[in-house]
C-alpha positions as CSV (number, residue, x, y, z in Angstrom):
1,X,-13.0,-25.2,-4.4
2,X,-11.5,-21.6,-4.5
3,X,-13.7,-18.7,-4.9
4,X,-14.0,-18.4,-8.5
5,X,-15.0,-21.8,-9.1
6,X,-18.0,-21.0,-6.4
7,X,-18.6,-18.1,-8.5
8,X,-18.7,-19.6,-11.7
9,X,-21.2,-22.1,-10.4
10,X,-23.6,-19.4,-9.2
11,X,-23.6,-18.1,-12.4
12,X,-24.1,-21.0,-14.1
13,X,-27.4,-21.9,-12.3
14,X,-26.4,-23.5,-9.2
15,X,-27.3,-20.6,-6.6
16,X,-27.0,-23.1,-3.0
17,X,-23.1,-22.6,-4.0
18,X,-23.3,-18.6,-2.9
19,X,-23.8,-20.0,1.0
20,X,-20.4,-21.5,0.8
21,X,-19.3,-18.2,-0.2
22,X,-21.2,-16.2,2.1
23,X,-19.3,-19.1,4.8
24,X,-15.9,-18.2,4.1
25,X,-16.7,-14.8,3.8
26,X,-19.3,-13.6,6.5
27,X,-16.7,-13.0,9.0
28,X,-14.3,-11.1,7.1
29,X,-17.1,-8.4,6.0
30,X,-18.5,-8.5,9.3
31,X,-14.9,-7.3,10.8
32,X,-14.8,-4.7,8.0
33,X,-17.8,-3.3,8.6
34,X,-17.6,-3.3,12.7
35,X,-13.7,-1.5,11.9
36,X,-15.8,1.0,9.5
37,X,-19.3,2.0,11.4
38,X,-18.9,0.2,15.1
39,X,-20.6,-3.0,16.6
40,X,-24.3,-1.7,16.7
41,X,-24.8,-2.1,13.2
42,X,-21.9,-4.1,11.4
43,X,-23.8,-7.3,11.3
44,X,-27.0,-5.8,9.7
45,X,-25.0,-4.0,7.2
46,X,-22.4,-7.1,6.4
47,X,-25.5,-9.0,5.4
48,X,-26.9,-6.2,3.1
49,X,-23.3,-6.5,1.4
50,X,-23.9,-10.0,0.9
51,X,-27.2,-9.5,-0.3
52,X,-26.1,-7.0,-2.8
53,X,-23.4,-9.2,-3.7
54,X,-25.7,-12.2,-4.8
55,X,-27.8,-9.8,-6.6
56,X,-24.7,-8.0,-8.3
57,X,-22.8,-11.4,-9.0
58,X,-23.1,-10.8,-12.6
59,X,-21.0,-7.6,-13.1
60,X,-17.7,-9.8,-11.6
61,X,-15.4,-9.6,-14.1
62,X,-12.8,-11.5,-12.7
63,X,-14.1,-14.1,-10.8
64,X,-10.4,-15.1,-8.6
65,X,-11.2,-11.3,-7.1
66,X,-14.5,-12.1,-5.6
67,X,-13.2,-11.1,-2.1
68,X,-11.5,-7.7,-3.1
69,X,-15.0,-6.9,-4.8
70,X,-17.2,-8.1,-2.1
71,X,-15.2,-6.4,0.4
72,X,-15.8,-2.8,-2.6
73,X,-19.5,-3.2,-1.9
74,X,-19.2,-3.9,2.0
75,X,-17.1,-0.5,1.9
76,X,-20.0,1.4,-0.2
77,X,-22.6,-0.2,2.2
78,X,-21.0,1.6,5.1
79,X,-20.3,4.6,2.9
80,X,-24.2,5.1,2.1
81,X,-24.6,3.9,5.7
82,X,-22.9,7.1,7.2
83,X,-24.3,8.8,4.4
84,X,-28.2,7.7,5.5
85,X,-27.1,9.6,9.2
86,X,-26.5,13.3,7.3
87,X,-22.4,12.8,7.1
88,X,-22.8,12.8,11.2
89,X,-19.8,10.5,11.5
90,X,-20.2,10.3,15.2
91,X,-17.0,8.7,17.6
92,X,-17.6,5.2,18.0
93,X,-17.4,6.4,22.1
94,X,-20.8,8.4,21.4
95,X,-21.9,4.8,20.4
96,X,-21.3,3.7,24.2
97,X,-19.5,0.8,25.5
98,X,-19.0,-2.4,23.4
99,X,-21.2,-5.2,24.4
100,X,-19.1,-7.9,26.8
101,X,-17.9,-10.7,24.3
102,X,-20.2,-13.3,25.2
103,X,-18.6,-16.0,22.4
104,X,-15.3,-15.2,24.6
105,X,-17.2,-15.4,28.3
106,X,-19.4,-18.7,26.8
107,X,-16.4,-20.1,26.0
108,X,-14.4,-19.3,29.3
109,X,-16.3,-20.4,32.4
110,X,-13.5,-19.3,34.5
111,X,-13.6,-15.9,33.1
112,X,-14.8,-12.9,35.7
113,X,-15.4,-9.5,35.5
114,X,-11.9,-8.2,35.4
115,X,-11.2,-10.2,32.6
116,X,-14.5,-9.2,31.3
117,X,-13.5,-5.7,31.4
118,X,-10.2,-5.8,29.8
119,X,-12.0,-7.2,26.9
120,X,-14.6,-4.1,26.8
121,X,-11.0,-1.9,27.4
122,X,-9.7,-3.2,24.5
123,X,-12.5,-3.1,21.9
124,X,-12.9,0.8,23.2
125,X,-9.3,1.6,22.1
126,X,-8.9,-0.6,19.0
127,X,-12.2,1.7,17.8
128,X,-10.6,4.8,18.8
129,X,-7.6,4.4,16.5
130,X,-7.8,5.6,12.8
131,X,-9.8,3.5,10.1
132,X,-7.1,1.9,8.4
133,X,-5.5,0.5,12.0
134,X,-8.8,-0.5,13.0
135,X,-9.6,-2.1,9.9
136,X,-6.8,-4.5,9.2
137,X,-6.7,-5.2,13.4
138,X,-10.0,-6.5,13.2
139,X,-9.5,-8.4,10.1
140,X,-6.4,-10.0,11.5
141,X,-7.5,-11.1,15.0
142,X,-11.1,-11.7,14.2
143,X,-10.5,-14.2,11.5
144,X,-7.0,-15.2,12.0
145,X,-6.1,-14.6,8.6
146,X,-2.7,-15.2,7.3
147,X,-0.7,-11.5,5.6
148,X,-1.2,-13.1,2.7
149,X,-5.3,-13.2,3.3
150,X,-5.1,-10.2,4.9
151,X,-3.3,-8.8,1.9
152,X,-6.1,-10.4,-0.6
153,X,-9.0,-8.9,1.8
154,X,-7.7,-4.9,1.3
155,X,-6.8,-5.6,-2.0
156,X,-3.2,-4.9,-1.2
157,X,0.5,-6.1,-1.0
158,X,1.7,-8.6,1.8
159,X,3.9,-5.9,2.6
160,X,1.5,-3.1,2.9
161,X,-0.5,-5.7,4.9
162,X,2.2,-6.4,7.2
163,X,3.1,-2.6,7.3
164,X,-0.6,-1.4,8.0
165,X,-0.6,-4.5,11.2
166,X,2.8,-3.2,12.4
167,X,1.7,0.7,12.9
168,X,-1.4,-0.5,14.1
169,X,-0.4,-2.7,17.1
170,X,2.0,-0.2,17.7
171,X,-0.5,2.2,18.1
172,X,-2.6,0.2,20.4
173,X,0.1,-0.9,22.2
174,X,1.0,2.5,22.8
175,X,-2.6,3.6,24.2
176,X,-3.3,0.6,26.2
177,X,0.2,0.8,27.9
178,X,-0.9,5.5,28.5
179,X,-4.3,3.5,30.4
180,X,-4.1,2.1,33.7
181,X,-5.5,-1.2,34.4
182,X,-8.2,-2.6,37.2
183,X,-6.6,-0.8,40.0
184,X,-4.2,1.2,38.7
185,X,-2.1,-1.6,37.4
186,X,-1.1,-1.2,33.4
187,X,-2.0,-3.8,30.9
188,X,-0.4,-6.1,29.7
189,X,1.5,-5.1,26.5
190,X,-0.2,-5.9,23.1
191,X,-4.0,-7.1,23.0
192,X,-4.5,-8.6,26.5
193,X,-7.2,-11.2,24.8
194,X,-7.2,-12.4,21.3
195,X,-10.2,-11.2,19.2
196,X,-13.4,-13.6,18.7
197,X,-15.4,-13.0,15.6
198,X,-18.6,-12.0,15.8
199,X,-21.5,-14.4,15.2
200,X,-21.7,-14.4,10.7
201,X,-25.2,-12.9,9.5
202,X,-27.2,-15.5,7.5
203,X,-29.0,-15.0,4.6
204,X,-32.4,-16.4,4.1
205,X,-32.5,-19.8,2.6
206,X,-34.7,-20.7,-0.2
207,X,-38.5,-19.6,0.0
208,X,-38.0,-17.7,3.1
209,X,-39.0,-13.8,3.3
């Protein structure tokens, strides 16, 4: 069933059908809101988006564009977010290092600190380039979305999609290849490792606080 079907049957009484929302589109926010605020906080704040969009369901007009609106309130979430720390939009270095990807490591026995590393080198450039690269990079190789996804996500064209993904692996393909690898040798060009989402917040089930 697409999204506005789910929609419709939230609305109409039957609430369980908002988890099969909140399935297909945990992930997605959860990307957004890492590219917008940094990896601290983007799961806490992709679940308050999904919380307010339950609560706000009603005010959809057009039920076929719940993912362009949910992804509206997981923007203002953020936005309020900064707002909550005074406007002091620190760089997501101040933040410190990114955790190691332990989905990735779990699911790579034979992986080792030098590979480990080149994840953590990664994930520190990707967040130093500007929002919009940051944004649709995260989208695209955290949830392996298609342009045409990605496209439906920013609530823009394919081709702006596919324009926006261009510049931005260009520009991290340009700042990994100005970095020198574990011992001075220079990464590989484009992302080294492929993304791995991070773990989708759940909301409560019934009759839990």
């Amino acid at each position: 069933m697409d999204d506005a079907g789910l929609v419709r049957q939230v609305l109409g009484g039957r609430t369980e059908a908002y988890g099969e929302l909140v399935a297909r589109w945990a992930g997605r926010i959860t990307a957004l809101c890492h590219a917008r605020v940094g990896r601290a906080v983007s799961a806490d704040l992709a679940q308050e988006t999904l919380l307010r969009g339950l609560q706000e369901l009603a005010s959809l007009i057009e039920p076929q564009r719940f993912g362009p609106w949910l992804s509206g309130i997981a923007i203002n979430v953020c936005r309020d977010w900064l707002k909550s720390r005074q406007n002091s939009q620190a760089p997501f270095s101040a933040l410190g290092p990114p955790a190691p990807n332990r989905a990735w490591a779990a699911s790579s026995p034979g992986a080792n600190l030098e590979q480990q590393d080149e994840v953590r080198r990664l994930m520190t450039e990707v967040e130093a380039l500007p929002e919009e690269c940051r944004t649709v990079l995260m989208l695209y190789y955290y949830q392996d979305l298609t342009y045409r996804e990605l496209a439906d996500v920013l609530d823009v064209s394919s081709a702006t999609a596919n324009a926006r993904l261009t510049r931005a692996r260009a520009l991290l393909r340009a700042r990994l290849g100005a970095l020198p690898g574990p011992s001075g040798a220079r990464p590989r060009e484009g992302p080294p490792v492929p993304f791995v989402a991070p773990r989708a917040p759940q909301l409560p089930g019934p009759g839990t606080s």
